[in-house]
C-alpha positions in Angstrom: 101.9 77.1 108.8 99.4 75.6 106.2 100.5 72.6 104.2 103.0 74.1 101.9 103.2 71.8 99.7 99.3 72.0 98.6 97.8 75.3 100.6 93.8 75.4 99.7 91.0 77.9 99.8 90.5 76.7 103.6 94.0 78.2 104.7 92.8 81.5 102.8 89.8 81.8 104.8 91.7 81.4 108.1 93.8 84.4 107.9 91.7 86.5 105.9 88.2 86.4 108.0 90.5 88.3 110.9 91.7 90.5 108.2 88.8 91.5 107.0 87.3 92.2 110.8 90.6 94.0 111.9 90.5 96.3 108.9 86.7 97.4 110.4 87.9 97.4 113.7 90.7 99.8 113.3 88.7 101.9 111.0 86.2 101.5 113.8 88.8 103.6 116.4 87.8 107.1 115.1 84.5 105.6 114.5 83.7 104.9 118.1 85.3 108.1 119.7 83.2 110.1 116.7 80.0 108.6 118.7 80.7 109.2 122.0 82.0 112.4 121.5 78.5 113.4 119.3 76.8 114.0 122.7 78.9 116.9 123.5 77.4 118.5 120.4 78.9 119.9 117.0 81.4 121.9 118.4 83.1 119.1 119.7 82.6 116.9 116.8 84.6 119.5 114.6 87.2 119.8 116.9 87.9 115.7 116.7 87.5 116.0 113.1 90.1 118.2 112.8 92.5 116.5 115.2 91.7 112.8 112.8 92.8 114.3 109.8 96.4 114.3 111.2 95.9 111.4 113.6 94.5 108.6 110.5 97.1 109.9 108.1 99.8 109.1 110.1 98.1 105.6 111.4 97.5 104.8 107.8 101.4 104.7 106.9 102.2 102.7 109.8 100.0 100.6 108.3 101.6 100.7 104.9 105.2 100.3 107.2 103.4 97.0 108.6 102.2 95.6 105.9 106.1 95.7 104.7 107.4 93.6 107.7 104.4 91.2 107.4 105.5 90.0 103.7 109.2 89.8 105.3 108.1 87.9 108.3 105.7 85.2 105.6 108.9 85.2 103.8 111.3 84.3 106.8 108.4 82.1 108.2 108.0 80.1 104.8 112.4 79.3 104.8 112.3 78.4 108.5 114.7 80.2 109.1 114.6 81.9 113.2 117.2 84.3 112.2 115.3 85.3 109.0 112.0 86.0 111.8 114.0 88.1 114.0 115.6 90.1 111.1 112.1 90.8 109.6 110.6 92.2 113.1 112.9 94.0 114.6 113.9 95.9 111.3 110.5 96.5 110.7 110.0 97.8 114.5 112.8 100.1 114.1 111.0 101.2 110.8 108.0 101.8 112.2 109.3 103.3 115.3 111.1 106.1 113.4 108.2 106.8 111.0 105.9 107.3 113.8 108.9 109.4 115.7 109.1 111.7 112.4 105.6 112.1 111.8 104.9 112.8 115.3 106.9 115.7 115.2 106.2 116.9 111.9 102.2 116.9 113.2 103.3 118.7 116.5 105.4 121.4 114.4 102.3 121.8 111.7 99.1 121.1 113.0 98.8 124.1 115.5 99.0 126.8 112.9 96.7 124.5 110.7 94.3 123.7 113.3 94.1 127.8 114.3 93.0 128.6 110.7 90.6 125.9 109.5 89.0 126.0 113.7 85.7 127.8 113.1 86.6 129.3 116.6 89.2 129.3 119.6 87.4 127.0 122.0 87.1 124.0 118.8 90.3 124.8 118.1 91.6 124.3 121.8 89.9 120.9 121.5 90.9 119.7 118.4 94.7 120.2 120.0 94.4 118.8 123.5 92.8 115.9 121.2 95.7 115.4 118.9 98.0 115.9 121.8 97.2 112.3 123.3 96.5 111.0 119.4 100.5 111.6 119.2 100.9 108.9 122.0 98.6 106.8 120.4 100.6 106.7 117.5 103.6 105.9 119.4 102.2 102.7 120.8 100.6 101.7 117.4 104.2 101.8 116.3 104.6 98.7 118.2 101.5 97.2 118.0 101.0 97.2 114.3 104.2 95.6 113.7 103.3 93.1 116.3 100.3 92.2 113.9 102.1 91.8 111.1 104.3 89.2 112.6 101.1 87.4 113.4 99.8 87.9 110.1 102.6 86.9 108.1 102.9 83.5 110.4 98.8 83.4 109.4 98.0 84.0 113.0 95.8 86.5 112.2 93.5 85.3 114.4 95.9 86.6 117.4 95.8 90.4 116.3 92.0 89.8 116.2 91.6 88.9 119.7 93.7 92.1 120.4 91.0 93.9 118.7 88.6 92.2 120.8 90.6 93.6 124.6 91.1 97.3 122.6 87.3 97.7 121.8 85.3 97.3 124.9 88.3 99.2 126.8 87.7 101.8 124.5 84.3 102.4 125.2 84.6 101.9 128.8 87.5 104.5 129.3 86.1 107.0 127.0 82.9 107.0 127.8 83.9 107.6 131.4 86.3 110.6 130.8 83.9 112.4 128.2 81.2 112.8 130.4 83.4 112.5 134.3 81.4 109.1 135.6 82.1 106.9 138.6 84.4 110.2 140.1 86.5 110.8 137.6 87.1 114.4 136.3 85.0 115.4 132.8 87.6 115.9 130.0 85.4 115.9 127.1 86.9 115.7 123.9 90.5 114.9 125.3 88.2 112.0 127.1 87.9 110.3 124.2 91.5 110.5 122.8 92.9 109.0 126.2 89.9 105.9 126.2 91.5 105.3 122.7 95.0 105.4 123.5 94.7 103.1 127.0 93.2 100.4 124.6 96.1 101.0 122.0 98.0 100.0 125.1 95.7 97.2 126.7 95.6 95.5 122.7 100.2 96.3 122.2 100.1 94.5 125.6 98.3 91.2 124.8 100.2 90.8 121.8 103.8 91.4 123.4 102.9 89.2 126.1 101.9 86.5 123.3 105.1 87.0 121.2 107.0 87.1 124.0 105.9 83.5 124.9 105.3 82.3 121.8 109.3 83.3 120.0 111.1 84.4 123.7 111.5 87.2 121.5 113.4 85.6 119.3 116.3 86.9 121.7 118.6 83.4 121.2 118.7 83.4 117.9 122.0 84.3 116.4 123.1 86.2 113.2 120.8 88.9 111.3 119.7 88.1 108.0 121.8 90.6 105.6 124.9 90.4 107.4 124.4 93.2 110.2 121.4 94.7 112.0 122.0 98.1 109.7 121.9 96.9 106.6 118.6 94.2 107.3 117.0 97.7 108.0 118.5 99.3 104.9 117.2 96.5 102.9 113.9 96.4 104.8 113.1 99.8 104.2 113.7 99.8 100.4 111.5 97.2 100.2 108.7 98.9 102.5 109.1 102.1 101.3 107.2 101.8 97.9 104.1 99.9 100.1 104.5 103.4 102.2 104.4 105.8 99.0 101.6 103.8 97.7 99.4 104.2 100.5 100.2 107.9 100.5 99.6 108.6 97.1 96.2 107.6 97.2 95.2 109.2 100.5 96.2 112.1 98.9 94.3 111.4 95.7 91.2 110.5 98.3 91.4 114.0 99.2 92.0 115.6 95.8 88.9 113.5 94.8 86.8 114.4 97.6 87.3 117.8 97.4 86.3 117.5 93.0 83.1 115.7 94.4 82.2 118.3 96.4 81.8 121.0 92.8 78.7 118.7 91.8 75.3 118.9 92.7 73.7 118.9 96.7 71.4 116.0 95.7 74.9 114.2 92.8 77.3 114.9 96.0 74.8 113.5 98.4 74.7 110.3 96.5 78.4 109.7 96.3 78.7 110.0 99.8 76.2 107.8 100.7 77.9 105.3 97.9 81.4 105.2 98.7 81.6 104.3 102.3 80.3 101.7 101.6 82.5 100.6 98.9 85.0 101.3 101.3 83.6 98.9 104.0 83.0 95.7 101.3 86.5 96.4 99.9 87.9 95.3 102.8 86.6 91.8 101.7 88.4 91.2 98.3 91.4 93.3 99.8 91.8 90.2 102.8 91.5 87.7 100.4 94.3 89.3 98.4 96.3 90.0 101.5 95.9 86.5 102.8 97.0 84.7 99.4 100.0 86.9 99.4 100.8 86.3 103.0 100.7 82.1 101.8 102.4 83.3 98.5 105.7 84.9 100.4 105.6 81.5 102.9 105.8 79.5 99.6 108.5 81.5 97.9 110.5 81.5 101.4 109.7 77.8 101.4 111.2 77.9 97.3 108.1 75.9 96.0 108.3 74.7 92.4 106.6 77.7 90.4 103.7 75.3 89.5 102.9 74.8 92.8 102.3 78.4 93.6 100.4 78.7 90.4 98.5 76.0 91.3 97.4 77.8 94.2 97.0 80.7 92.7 94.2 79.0 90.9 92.3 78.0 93.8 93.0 81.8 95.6 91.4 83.7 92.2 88.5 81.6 92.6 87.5 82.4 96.0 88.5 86.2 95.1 85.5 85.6 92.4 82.9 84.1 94.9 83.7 86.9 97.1 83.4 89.9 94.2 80.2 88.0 93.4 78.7 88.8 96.9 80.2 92.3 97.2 78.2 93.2 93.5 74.7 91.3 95.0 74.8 93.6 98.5 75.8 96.5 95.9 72.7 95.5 94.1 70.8 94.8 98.1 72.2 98.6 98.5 70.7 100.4 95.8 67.5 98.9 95.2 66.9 99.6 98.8 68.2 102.8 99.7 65.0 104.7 99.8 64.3 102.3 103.1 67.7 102.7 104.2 67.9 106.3 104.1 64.6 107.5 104.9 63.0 110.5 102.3 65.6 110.7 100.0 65.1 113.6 97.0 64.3 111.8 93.7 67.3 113.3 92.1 69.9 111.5 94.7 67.5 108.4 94.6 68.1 108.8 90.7 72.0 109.5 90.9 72.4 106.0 93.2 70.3 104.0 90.8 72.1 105.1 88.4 75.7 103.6 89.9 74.0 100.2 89.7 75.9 99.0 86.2 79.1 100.2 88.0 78.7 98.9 91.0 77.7 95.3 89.4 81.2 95.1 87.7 83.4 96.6 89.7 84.6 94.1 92.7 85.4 91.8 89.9 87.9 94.0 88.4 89.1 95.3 91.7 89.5 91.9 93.1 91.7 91.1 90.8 93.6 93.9 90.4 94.0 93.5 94.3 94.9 89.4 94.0 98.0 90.8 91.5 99.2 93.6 94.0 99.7 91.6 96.9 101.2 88.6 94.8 103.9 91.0 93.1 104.7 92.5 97.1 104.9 88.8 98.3 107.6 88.4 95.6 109.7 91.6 96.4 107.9 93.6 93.1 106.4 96.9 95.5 107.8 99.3 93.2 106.1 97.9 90.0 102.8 98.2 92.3 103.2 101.7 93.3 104.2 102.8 90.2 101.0 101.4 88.4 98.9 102.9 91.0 100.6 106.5 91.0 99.9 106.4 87.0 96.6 105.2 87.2 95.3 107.9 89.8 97.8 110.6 89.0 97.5 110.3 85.0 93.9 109.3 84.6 91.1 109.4 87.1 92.2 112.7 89.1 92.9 114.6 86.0 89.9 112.8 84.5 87.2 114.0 87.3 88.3 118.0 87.2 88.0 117.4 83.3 84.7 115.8 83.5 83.3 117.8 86.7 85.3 121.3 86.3 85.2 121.5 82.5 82.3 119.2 80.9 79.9 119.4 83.5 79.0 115.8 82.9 76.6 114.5 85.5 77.0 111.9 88.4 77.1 108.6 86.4 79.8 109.4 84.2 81.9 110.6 87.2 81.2 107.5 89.3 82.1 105.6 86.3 85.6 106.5 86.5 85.7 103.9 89.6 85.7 101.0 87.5 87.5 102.6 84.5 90.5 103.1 86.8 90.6 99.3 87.8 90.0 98.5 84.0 93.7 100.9 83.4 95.2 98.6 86.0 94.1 95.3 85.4 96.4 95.2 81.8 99.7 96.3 83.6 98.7 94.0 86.7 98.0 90.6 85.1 101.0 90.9 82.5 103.8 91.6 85.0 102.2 88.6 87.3 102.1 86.4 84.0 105.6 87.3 83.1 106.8 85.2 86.5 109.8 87.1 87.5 108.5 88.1 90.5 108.9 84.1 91.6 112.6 84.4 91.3 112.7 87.6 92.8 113.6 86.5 96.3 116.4 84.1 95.6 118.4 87.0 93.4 117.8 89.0 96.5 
């Protein structure tokens, strides 16, 4: 545990550097298979895109799930309380457990029909399900293995679902690598290839880390008591608390998709930009979202521990800063990005060259707003607040920049810039509702009501 009684910026960096890395790492899952399976030709790329549309939605709310249990284990791990530990992981194992269970068979139910219609013919679509097929187990063991993390995590070990990264990658590669393309005597299973290499290192990275825990806590099987009275209820009150994290995360993966889909009415050369824009916003997000995630990890230790309000304002203090330093170099490699992108992407048209010069203002101000916005979200989960954070979230999507973007792209057929703009006008709706509920305090005093 850092030094509770004065945590610094150093205690940040420790468990958010991992963060940050794990978040490209598991984004990185479809990422490799994506490359490996590109040899096989277009065809078979299609038929694992389709198969990931189900397979990432359905990892990205375990994640949501996991992120739950890791604010109840930095809570439990703050009081020092064994009991409180155990409570935190194995409700939040049984959580994820049966989230993964129902969406697993919700996918198996829906995604056949699905995949038959949007396949552009029967030999993708044959693909795309043998895929999926072994994505399904996948998702079973991530069950366990993301809520494995989140113990780490919220004990800031993040370092040890890193290493697990570090096992799951190269094991990736290896196995799918060989079953694509049938090397070293083994048969060639193509796509399906790919979705096995992935699923072995799920395995190879959910073993490390329950052989770890298992050492480390004897998992936590001597430890009397559960922390609400009975095993049922802990897991009643666990997934109240979890399941506005979960609704969050939903609501904007479908607004993703909303968005995506408004994008695609503009212009070839206006659409080209934004795509070439925002995965990359996507990738140095991660950065500002660790920082937050990490000082609300050491926030929910310091409310377990029931610090003196000051104290955890205090620290507060020190965490913003760093969050500024780091939305400082997110807006300079925005600035890196766009001045060279002709370099970076070859002969690009003068109209998209214009389009991403044109996000530059934008891009300059936006981790700053974002950073903070991010800072107050994960301070409010740390102190039990998760429905006040979805519900700002669902408003600010839901009532402004969706219905905002068909208006501008559907209606006033106002070009790129002002559409892009809406980025950073959406953090500027947040950041008012944010900062007052986290100056307001009650979220300090939310845990000891509860």
């Amino acid at each position: 545990m850092p030094d509770t009684a004065k945590p610094g910026l150093w205690d940040v960096f420790n468990i958010a550097w991992p963060l940050t890395l794990m978040a490209m790492m598991l984004n990185g899952i479809v990422v490799i298979d994506a490359y490996l399976v590109s040899s096989l030709g277009e065809e078979a790329l299609a038929a694992m895109g389709l198969a990931t549309a189900f397979g990432s939605l359905l990892l990205g709310v375990l994640f949501a799930f996991s992120t739950a249990t890791q604010i109840r284990i930095a809570q439990a791990y703050g009081s020092e309380r064994p009991f409180a530990l155990k409570t935190g992981f194995y409700a939040g194992l049984v959580i994820n457990l049966c989230a993964a269970g129902i969406g697993v068979g919700i996918v198996w139910i829906v995604s056949g029909p699905l995949i038959d219609t949007f396949a552009h013919n029967r030999w993708i679509a044959e693909q795309a399900r043998s895929y999926l097929g072994v994505f399904l187990i996948l998702i079973m063991i991530e069950a366990v293995a993301q809520c494995l993390s989140s113990y780490f995590n919220g004990r800031g070990k993040s370092i040890m679902p890193f290493r697990s990264y570090l096992i799951a990658v190269p094991v990736n590669v290896t196995v799918s690598y060989t079953l694509i393309h049938g090397n070293f005597g083994f048969p060639a299973l193509g796509v399906m290839g790919a979705a096995i290499g992935s699923a072995v290192a799920s395995l190879a990275r959910a073993g490390f880390l329950c052989t770890v825990f298992y050492r480390m806590t004897m998992a936590h099987l001597a430890e009397q008591g559960w922390l609400n009275g009975t095993f049922l209820l802990s897991v009643r009150r666990h997934l109240v608390f979890a399941l506005p994290i979960a609704g969050t995360f939903i609501s904007n993966a479908v607004a993703t998709s909303v968005l995506a889909l408004l994008f695609a009415r503009l212009s070839v050369n206006q659409f080209a930009a934004m795509t070439l824009i925002t995965p990359w916003i996507n990738l140095t997000g991660h950065i500002g979202t660790s920082i937050a995630q990490a000082s609300g990890i050491i926030v929910a230790q310091l409310l377990g521990r029931k610090l003196p309000p000051p104290r955890i304002d205090a620290f507060l203090s020190r965490a913003w800063r760093m969050a500024f330093v780091a939305a400082g170099l997110v807006s300079l490699t925005y600035l890196v990005i766009c001045l060279a992108s002709q370099t970076l992407y070859g002969n690009l048209e003068p109209e998209t060259q214009a389009a991403l010069i044109s996000f530059l203002p934008v891009l300059l101000l936006l981790p700053f707003p974002k950073g903070s916005n991010a800072m107050c979200g994960h301070t409010l989960r740390a102190g039990g607040d998760t429905l006040y954070v979805m519900n700002i979230f669902i408003v600010a999507q839901w009532m402004f920049r969706v219905p905002l973007t068909a208006v501008f792209i559907l209606f006033l057929d106002l070009s790129v810039t002002w559409v892009f703009a809406l980025f950073l006008a959406e953090e500027l709706v947040k950041l008012g509702p944010f900062h007052r509920r986290l100056f307001k305090g009650e979220w300090k005093h939310r845990l000891e009501q509860e």
